[in-house]
C-alpha positions in Angstrom: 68.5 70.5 -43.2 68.4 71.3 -47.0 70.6 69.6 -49.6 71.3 72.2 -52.3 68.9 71.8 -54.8 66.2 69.5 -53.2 63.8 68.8 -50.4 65.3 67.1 -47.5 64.8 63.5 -47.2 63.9 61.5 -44.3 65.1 57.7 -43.3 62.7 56.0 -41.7 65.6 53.1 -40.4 64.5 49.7 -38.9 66.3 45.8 -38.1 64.5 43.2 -38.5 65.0 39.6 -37.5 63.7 36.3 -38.9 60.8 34.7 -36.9 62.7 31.4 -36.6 66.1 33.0 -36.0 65.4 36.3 -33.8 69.6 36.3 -33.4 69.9 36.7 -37.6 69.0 40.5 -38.1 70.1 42.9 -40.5 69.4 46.7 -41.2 66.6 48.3 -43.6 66.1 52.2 -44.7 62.9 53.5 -46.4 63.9 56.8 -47.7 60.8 59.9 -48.3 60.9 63.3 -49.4 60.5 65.3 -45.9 57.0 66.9 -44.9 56.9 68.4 -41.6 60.0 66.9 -40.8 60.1 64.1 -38.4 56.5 64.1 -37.0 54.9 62.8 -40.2 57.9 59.8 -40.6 57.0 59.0 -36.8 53.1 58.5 -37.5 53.5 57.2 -40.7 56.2 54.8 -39.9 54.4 52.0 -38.4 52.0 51.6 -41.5 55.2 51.4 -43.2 56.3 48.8 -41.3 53.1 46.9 -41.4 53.4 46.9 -45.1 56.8 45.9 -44.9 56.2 42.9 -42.7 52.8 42.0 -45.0 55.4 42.1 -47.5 58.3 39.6 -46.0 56.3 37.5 -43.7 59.5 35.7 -42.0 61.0 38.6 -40.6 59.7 40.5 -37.4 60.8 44.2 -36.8 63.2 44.5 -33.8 63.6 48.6 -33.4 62.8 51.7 -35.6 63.4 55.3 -35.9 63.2 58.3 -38.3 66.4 60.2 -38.9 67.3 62.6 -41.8 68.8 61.1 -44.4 72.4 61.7 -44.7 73.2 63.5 -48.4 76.6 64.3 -48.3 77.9 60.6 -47.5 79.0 60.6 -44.0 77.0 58.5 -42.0 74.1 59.0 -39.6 
């Protein structure tokens, strides 16, 4: 899936939850440029997500998953 004009991108989607309040969650995306489609978000994702929990040490990642990136504003 191609927009017109561009490389496809791919969400790499995940919830985190604070440490000290695992009920308070909310929803994150990290957007790339697709390469190999999925596969490479899948083995790339968790050293994402390490960074992002270096990053913002309060908050523990509940569930992730790679998706393409909607580009025509519906959502996914």
């Amino acid at each position: 899936m191609m927009p017109p004009g561009g490389a496809a991108m791919i969400e790499l989607f995940f919830i985190t939850c604070l440490a000290t309040a695992p009920d308070v969650c909310q929803p994150h995306s990290l957007l790339f440029e697709e390469r190999n489609g999925l596969f490479t978000c899948l083995l790339e994702g968790q050293n994402e997500l390490a960074r992002w929990v270096n990053a913002h040490p309060n908050d523990r990642v509940k569930e992730w998953k790679c998706r393409y990136a909607a580009t025509d504003g519906r959502k996914i």
